[in-house]
Every structure is written in structure tokens, then in C-alpha cells.
N, C-alpha and C positions, 0 to 999 in steps of 0.2 A: 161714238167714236172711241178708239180705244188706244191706250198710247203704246206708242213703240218703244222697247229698250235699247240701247246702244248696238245691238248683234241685227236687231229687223230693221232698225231705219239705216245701219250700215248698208245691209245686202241690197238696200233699195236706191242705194246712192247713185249709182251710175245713173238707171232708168231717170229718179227724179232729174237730175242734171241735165236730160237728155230731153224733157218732157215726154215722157214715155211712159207716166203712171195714170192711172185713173183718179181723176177729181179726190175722191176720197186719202186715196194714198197719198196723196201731191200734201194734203190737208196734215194727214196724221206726221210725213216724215217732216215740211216746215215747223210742228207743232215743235219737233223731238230737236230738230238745232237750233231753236229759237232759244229751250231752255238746257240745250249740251254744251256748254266749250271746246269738250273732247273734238265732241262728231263736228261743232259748226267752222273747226281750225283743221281738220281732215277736207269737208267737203270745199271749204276752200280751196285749200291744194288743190284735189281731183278737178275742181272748178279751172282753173289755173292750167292744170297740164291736159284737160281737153283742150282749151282754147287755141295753147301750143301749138297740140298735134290739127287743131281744124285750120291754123294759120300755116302750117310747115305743107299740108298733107295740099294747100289750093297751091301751094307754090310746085311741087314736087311730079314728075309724072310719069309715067313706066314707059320706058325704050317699047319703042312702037317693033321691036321683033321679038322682045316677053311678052307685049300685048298680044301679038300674033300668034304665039307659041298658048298662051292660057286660053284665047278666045277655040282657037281648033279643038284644044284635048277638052272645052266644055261642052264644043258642040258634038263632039263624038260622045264624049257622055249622056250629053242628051238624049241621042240615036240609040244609047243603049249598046255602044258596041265596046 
């Protein structure tokens, strides 16, 4: 295993927060905020204002004629036209 510097387990933050890395990865970037302050007082944060936006975004929901308007222009894109 190989440790991360502050620049590789940064770029990995989103993913790990998100469970989106592979076992290994999941392994090295806990490794790297277990012994950062920097990175473990950042992913905090990040930790923190995903939860925000996943508590804002279940309350929040698009006017049913932007739905209409986005769902057409992607099925014409689909079509290819």
C-alpha cells in the first residue's frame, strides 16, 4: 500500500465521501486523514456541505415545464437530431 500525499488523497475526496473508490483506495485515503489535520478539517467540511446539498436537493424540485422543456431537448438528442 502506498501512502498518499496531501495533492492524491485531496483529488480523491469527493469519490471517497461518496463511496465511489475501490477497497484499496477507500484504505490508502482513511490512511492519509487519520494522520492529516489539514486534509481530516477539509474533508469534514466537504463531508458537511454534501449532506447539505443531499438534504436541500430531496426537498427542492424542478417546475414540471423545465422538466418538460429538458426531458424533450434529451430525447431529441438521443434521436440524434
Amino acid at each position: 500500500m502506498s501512502r498518499l500525499d496531501c495533492d492524491q488523497a485531496l483529488a480523491h475526496l469527493q469519490d471517497y465521501l461518496k463511496n465511489e473508490l475501490t477497497p484499496q483506495l477507500v484504505v490508502e485515503v482513511r490512511v492519509h486523514l487519520e494522520h492529516c489535520r489539514d486534509c481530516t478539517g477539509y474533508a469534514r467540511f466537504e463531508q458537511s456541505f454534501l449532506l447539505m446539498i443531499e438534504n436541500r436537493a430531496g426537498r427542492e424540485t424542478c417546475p414540471g415545464e423545465l422538466r418538460a422543456r429538458i426531458l424533450a431537448a434529451l430525447q431529441q438528442e438521443a434521436r440524434g437530431s
